[in-house]
N, C-alpha and C positions, 0 to 999 in steps of 0.2 A: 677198301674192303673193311667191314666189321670185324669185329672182335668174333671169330667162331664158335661155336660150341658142338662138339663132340661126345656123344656120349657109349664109352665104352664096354663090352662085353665078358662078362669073367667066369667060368664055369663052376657050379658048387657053390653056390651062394645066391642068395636070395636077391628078388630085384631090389626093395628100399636098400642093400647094403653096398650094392654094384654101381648105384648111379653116380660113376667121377665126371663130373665135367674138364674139359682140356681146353684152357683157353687158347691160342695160338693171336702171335702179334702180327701188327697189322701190317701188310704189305702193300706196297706201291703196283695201279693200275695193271699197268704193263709186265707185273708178276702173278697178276689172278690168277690166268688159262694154268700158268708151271702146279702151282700150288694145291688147283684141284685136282689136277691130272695126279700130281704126286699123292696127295694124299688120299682118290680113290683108289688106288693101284696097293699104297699102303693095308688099308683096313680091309681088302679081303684077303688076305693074309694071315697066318699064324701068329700071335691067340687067340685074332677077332671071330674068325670061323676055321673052322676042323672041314668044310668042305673044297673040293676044287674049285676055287671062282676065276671065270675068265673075265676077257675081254669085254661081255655084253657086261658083266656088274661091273665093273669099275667105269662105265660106262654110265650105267643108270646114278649109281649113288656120285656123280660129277656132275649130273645134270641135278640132284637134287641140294647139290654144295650152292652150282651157279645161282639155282631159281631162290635161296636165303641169300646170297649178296645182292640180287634185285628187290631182295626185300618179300619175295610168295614166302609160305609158311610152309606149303608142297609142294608136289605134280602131280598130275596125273598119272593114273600109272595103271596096267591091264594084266590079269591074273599071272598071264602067261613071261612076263617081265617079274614079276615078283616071286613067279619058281623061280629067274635066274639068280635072284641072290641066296637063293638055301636058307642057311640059319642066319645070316645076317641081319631077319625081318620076321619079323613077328606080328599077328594079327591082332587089331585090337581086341576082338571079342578074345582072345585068348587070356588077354591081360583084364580086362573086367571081369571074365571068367575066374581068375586067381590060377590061372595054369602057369607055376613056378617052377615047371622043368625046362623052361627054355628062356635064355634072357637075350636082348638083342637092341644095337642099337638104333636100328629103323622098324617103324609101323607102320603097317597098313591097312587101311580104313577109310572106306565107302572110296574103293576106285583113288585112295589120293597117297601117295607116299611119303611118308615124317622122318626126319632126326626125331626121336624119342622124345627130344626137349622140347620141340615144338608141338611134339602132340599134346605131350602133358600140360602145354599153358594152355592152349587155347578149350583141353577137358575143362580143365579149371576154369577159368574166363569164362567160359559157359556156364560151371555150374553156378557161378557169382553171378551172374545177370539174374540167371532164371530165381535166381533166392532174392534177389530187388525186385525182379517185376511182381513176384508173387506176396511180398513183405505186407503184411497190413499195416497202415500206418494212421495217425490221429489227423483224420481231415481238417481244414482248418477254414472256418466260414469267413466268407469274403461279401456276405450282406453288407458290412460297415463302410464297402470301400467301390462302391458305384462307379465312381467317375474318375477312381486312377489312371484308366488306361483306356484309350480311344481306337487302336488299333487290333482289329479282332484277331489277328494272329496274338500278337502279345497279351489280350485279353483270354486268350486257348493259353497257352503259356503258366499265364497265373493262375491259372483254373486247374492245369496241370499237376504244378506244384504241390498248389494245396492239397490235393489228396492221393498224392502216391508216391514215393520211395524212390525209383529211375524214374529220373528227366531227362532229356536230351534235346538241345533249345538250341535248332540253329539256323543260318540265315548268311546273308553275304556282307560284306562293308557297309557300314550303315542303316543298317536295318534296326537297328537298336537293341542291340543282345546286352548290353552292358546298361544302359535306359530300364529295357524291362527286369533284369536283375535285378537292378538298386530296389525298384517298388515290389517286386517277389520278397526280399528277405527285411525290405521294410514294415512288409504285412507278419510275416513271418515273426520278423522280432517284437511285435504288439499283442499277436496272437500266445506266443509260447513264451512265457517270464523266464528269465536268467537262460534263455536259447543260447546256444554255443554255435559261434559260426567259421567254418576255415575257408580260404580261399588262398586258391592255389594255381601255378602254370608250370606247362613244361621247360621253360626258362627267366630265366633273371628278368630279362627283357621284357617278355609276356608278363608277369609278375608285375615289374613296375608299371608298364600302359593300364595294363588290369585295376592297376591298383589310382592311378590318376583319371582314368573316365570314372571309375567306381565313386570316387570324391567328388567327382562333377557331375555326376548325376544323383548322388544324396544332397546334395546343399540345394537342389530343388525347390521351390517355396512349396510345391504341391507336397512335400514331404517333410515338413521340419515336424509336424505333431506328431508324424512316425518315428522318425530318426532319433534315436539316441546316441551320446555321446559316444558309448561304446562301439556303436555302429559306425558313426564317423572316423573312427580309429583303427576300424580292421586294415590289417595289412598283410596282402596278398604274398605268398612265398613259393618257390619252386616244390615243385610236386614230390624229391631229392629230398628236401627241410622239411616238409610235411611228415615223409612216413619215417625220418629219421635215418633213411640210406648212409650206413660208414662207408668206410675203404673195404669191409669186407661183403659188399653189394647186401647187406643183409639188412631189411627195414627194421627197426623196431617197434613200426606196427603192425599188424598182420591180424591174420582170423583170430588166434588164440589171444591177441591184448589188441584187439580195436582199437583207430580213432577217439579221441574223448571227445566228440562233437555228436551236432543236431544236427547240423546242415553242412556240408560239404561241394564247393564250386571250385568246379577245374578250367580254365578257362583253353581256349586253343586244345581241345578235343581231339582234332584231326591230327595232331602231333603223336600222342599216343600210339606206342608201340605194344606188342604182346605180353613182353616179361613186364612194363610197367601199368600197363593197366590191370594184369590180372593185380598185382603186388596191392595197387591202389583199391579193386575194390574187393579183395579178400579185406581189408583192411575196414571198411563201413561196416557200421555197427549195425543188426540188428532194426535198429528204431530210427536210423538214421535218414534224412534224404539225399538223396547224390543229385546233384544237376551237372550236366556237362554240355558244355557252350562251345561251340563250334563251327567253321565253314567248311562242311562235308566237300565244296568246289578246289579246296585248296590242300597243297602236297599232300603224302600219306609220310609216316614216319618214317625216320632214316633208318632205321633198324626195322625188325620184321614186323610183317603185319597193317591191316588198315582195320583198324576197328570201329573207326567212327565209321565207316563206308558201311563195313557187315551190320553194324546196328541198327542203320540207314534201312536195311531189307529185310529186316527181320518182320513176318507178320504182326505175329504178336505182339510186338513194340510200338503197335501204332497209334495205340493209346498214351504211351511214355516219348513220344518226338511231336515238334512243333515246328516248322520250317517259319520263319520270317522272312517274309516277303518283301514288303515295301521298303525302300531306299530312301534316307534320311542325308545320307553324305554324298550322294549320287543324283540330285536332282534332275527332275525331265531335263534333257539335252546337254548334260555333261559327260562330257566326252570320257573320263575315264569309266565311267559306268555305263556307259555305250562298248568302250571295248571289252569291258567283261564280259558284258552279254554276250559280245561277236565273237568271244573266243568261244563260251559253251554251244555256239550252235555249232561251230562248224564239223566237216564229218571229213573222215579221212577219204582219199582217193579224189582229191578233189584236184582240177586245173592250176596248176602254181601261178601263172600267168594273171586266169582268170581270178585265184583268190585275190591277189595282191593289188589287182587292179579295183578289186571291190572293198577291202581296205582301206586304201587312197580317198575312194567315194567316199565311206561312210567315219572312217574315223580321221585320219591324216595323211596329207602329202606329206611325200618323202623332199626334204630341204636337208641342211646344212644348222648340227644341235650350235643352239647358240644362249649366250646367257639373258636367265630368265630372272628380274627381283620378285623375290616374296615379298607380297602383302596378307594380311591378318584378311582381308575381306577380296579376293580373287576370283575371277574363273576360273576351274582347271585347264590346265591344257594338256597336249601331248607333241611331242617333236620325237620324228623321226629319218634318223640318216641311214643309207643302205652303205656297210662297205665294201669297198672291192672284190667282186669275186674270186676266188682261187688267189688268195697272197699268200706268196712267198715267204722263206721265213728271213730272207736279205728286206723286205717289203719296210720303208720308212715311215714307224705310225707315229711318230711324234706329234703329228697336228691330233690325232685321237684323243689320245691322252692329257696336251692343253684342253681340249672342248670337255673333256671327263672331271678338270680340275676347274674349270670354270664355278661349279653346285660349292666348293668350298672357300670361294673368294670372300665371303661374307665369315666364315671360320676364321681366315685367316687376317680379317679386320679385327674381330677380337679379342685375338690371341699379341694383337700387337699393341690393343687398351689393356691388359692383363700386363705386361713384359712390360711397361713403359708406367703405370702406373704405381701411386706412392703407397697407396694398399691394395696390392695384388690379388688378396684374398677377397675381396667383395666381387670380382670378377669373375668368382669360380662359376658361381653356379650359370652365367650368361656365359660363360665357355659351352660346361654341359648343353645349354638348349639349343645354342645358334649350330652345332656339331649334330644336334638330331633335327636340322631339317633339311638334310641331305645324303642323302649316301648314296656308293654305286654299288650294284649286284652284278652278278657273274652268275654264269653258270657251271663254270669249271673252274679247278683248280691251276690246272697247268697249260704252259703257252703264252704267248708275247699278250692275247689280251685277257689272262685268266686270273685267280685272285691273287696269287704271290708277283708274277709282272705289275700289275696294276697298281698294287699296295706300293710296290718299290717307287714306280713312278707318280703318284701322289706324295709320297713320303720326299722325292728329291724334289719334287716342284713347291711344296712348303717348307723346306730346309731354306732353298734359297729365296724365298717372298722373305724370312724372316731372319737372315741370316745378320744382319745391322745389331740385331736385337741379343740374338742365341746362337749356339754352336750345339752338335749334336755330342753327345758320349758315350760312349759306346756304344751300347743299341736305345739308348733312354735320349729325350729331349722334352722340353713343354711342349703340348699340344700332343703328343703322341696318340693317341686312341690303343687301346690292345684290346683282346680276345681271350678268355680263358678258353680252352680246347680238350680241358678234363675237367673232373671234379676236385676240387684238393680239399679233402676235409678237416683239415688242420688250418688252413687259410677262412674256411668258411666259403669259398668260391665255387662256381659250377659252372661245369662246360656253356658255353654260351654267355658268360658274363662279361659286361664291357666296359671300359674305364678309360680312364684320361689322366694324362702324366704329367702333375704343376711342379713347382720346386716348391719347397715351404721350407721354415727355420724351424731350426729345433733346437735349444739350448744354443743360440748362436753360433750354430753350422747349419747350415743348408743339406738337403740332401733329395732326390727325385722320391715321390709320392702318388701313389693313384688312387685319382676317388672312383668308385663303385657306386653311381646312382641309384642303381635297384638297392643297395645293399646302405646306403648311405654311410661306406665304409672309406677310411683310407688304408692302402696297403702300403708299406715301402718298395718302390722298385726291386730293391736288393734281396728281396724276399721271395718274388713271384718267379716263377720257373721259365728259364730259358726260351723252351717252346709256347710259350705267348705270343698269342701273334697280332700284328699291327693290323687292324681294323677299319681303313677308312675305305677298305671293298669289304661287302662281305656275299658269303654265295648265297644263292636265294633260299636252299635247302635252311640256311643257319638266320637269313632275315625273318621268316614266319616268327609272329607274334609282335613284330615292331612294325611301326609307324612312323613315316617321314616326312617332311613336305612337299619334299621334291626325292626321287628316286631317277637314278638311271640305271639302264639295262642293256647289258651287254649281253650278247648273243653272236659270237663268233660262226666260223665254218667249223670248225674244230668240236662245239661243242653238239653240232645240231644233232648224231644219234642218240643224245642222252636227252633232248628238250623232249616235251609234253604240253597237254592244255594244262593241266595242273600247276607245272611251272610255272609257264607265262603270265596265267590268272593270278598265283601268289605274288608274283614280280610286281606286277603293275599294282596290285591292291596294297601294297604295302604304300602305297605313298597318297597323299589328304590332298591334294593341288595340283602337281608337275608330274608328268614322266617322262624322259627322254630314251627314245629307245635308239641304240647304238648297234646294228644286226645285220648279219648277213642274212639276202634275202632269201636262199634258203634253211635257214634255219630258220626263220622267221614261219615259213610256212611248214615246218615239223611241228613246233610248238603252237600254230594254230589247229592242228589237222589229229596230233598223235593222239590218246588219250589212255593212260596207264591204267591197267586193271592186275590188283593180287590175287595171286594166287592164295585160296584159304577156305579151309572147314570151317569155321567159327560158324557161319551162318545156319550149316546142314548140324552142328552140334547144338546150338541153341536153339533154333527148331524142334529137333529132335525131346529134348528137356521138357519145351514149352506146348509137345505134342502138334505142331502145325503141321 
């Protein structure tokens, strides 16, 4: 469960002075249903309301706690449910109205029901778009530049750019969203002298790929009379480092002290949650452009809200979005660009039987995952094993877990040219790479095959390949992979940051170290916080924005009410070669069939603004 936010009710006082948020810490699955139950039953209660609230309200406002841990922003909700919560709710035209006799901490507006907090970002969020779409901005002529671009979506794209404010440029793997970038802001940086450009993602991870395709598509030769030095040097930061986010969730950039930038690229879109999109583009200046780069196909954000999706339908916006179509990493008859496809077409209510048999056809037999070498120049492939239906939790998956550890046999060859060699330290950076072209995902956290099981048994099956070499200490060893899982802004680290644990000397003592690739930092062990967590699984929600060569995908019994197409699509696209999918076959056919949709006004509010 999320971090909540509650927003409370106080009589005799105005609303800007009433609104406390409460955050409430975060509880384990198997304690959501107590938690909302408890704390609907709490807040129609005295001081929240002075009226009698039964059964039906603590009713209503529990289904509106649930539908924010799914991630909606509301529900629906009909006149006659909203007399049951009395003064608990308030109507928006009340509050645009300025009617400050009544404060409360649910709205309702157009049929949909808020915690206050959500209504008020997604107002905002709205009013920010509609002040980008409508921004005049200094078009910028692209006569000079004929034969940049060959591809007429990306040629829309650049055409885009150059004369309007909101961009929205998105496309599926390989399509070349980071290709047609590079030549957007190489034009951009010829056209406007001393341009200011930021480039940003919603994680470390993103940030770094963001920032290594960005490099490999400037060094270009069709681009070197563009590119400047400065350009060559931009480096991509979390979207957190961007607007300045402390410890006290408070950006230090915002409406009243904007960005100091021209151009602004957020990359992985679709990450984007409510409270940080609105934060990010209250934050663009005036004169500014925003491009935001995206696979509207893939997850929606862990926290509330799908905004890339709402923007996705917005009429008005159809001037400011560019879908890229053609597949550049996906070649006719490559199979993992085949299963994408087959995962967007499929429709729910479909024959289990019959899907999985057409599966088989068109993408992969089901055999026995076995190890695959990477080569620089491959076909991709796919491998896929079914496990056993209905297992036990006596059930012996040891052989699973060798086939899981097979992707890091070539890890665990380096790590022992590293431990063995007479300068350690030139091995670093050939740790970090041969470590990212593998990883396993999950889809759950907990369970014999979910990401803390998993982690454990990875971690004991490279303790003992290397055990000649190294010994474990406490929870540190070389080779370790960790996870940040918050922000720590004293470290400079952000949830989703990953590293790797070498030993290095320092004043002749040794002591454990982790270098931070995105960050090209090192931290000392003894410094990073307890709940770090070992990283050689990670869940698919937390993969988005990374690339690997080879990916496996686990998909148990255990997790199949929680897959989606969403999922399965991010799962697989995360990886440039190999997937191996590890699933039961009904979950298998959840995550081809399900397809998530949020609950959210954003769409009926920026409408509204944009008059459609």
């Amino acid at each position: 469960m999320q971090f909540w936010a509650i927003l409370l009710k106080i009589k005799a006082a105005k609303l800007p002075d009433v609104v406390k948020l409460i955050a409430f810490k975060q509880y384990k699955d198997d304690q959501s249903a107590a938690w909302i139950s408890t704390w609907s039953q709490f807040i129609c209660q005295q001081p929240f309301s002075d009226a009698a609230q039964d059964e039906n309200s603590s009713h209503i406002i529990g289904q509106v706690l649930e539908a924010i841990q799914q991630g909606d922003s509301c529900i629906s909700a009909t006149a006659q449910q909203i007399q049951t919560l009395h003064d608990l709710v308030i109507s928006a035209e009340d509050i645009e109205n300025n009617i400050q006799d009544q404060i409360a901490p649910f709205v309702f507006d157009q049929q949909h029901l808020y915690l206050y907090r959500y209504w008020a970002l997604e107002q905002s969020l709205a009013r920010q778009v509609a002040r980008l779409k409508q921004q005049p901005i200094e078009a910028v002529n692209l006569s000079a530049y004929p034969d940049l671009l060959s591809d007429e979506y990306q040629i829309n794209a650049l055409s885009m750019v150059a004369k309007q404010a909101l961009n929205i440029i998105t496309g599926g793997p390989g399509t070349g969203k980071t290709y047609t970038l590079a030549r957007i802001i190489a034009v951009l940086n010829q056209a406007m002298p001393n341009i200011r450009i930021a480039m940003a993602a919603p994680t470390g991870k993103a940030a770094q790929r963001m920032k290594e395709a960005l490099q490999n598509s400037l060094n270009d030769e069709k681009l070197q009379d563009l590119v400047s030095d400065e350009l060559k040097q931009l480096n991509p930061i979390t979207i957190h480092r961007l607007l300045g986010l402390g410890s006290n969730s408070q950006p230090r950039f915002h409406a009243k002290q904007p960005l100091p930038y021209d151009v602004i690229v957020v990359d992985e879109a679709s990450m984007l949650d409510l409270s940080l999109a609105n934060m990010l583009l209250s934050a663009v200046p005036d004169h500014a452009r925003l491009i935001l780069l995206g696979d509207a196909n893939q997850l929606a954000a862990v926290d509330v809200g799908s905004v890339l999706a709402d923007l996705q339908q917005v009429p008005a916006l159809a001037e400011n979005r560019v879908n890229l179509v053609n597949s550049r990493r996906f070649k006719a008859g490559a199979l993992i660009g085949q299963m994408a496809e087959f995962i967007q077409l499929q429709k729910s209510g479909q024959n289990s039987a019959a899907l999985l048999a057409q599966f088989a056809q068109k993408i992969v037999q089901p055999a026995e995952i076995k190890a695959i070498a990477l080569k620089a120049e491959m076909q991709d492939q796919i491998q896929l094993e079914y496990l056993p239906a209905h297992m036990s939790t006596q059930f012996d998956r040891t052989a699973y877990y060798d086939k899981l550890m097979l992707g890091y046999q070539n890890y665990i060859a380096v790590l022992k040219s590293y431990l063995t060699a007479d300068e350690p330290e030139l091995w670093v950076m050939q740790v970090v790479k041969v470590f990212d072209d593998y990883r396993i995902l999950a889809a759950i956290r907990h369970g014999a095959l979910g990401l803390r099981q998993l982690n454990m048994q990875m971690e004991q099956r490279l303790l003992e390949a290397l055990a000649l070499h190294m010994s474990k200490q406490g929870d540190w060893y070389v080779g370790r992979p960790v996870m940040m899982t918050y922000n720590d802004y004293q470290l400079g680290l952000s949830n989703g940051d990953i590293g790797i644990c070498f030993k290095r000397s320092r004043d002749a003592q040794s002591q454990f170290e982790v270098y931070f690739p995105s960050l090209e930092k090192w931290v000392p062990a003894t410094r990073l916080p307890k709940s770090i967590e070992t990283a050689f699984v990670l869940t698919i929600h937390k993969s988005q924005g990374s690339e690997f060569t080879h990916t496996a995908v686990v998909l148990d019994e255990a997790a199949k009410n929680l897959l989606s197409k969403e999922l399965l699509y991010t799962a697989i696209t995360r990886a440039k070669k190999v997937v191996s999918l590890l699933v039961d076959q009904e979950a298998l056919v959840q995550s081809l069939t399900i397809k998530t949709t949020r609950k959210s006004g954003l769409l009926d509010k920026i409408n509204n603004l944009l008059n459609c």
